[in-house]
C-alpha positions in Angstrom: 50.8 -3.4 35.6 52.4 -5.3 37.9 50.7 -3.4 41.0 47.2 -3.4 39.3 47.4 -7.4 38.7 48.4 -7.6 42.7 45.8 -5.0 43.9 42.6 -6.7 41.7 43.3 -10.1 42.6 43.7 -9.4 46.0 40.3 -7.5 45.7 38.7 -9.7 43.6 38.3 -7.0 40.9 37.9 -7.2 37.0 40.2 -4.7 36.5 42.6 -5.1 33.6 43.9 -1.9 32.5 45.2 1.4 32.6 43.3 4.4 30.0 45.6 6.0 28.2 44.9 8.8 29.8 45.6 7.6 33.5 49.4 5.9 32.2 50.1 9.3 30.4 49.7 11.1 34.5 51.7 8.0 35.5 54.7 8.7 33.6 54.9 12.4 33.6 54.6 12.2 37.5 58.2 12.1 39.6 57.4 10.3 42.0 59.4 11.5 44.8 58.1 9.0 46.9 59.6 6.2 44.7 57.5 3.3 44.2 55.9 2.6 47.4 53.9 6.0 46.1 53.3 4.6 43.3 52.2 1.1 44.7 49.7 2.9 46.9 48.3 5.3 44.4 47.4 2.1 42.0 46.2 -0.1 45.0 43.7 3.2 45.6 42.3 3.0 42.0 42.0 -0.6 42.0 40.0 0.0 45.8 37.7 3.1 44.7 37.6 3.2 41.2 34.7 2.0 39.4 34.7 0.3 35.7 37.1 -2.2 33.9 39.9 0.2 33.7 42.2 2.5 35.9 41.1 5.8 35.0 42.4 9.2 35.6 40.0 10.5 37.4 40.6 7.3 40.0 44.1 8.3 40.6 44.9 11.3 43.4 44.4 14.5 42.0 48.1 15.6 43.0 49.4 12.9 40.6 47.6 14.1 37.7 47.2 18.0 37.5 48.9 20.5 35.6 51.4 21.6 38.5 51.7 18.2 39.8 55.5 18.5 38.8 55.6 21.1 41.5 54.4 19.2 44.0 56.7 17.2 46.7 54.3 14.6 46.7 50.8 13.0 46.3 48.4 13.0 49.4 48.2 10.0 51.4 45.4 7.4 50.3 
């Protein structure tokens, strides 16, 4: 929350959530990037995402599929 308040102020954005949905991806992911991953994958969201609300679909695919677990990483925003 922290990230989204920083990332839609500094945007000028009403954005003032997460979905359910998009916080259930964010906690099952491992970020092995620690949180400068996860700062950039929220600052992407707030920047392309459409709608009151961080949604799944607005965060990188890599961070939210089925094998994401797998993965080293998510993709550079």
């Amino acid at each position: 929350m922290h990230f989204l308040r920083k990332y839609a102020a500094r945007e000028g954005t009403t954005k003032t959530g997460i979905t359910d949905a998009a916080m259930v991806a964010l906690l099952a992911f491992s970020w092995p990037g620690n949180v400068r991953e996860l700062e950039n994958a929220i600052e992407r969201a707030v920047v392309l995402g459409p709608g009151p609300e961080i949604r799944i679909e607005d965060l990188p695919r890599a961070c939210t599929n089925k094998t994401a677990s797998s993965r080293r990483s998510c993709p550079p925003t």
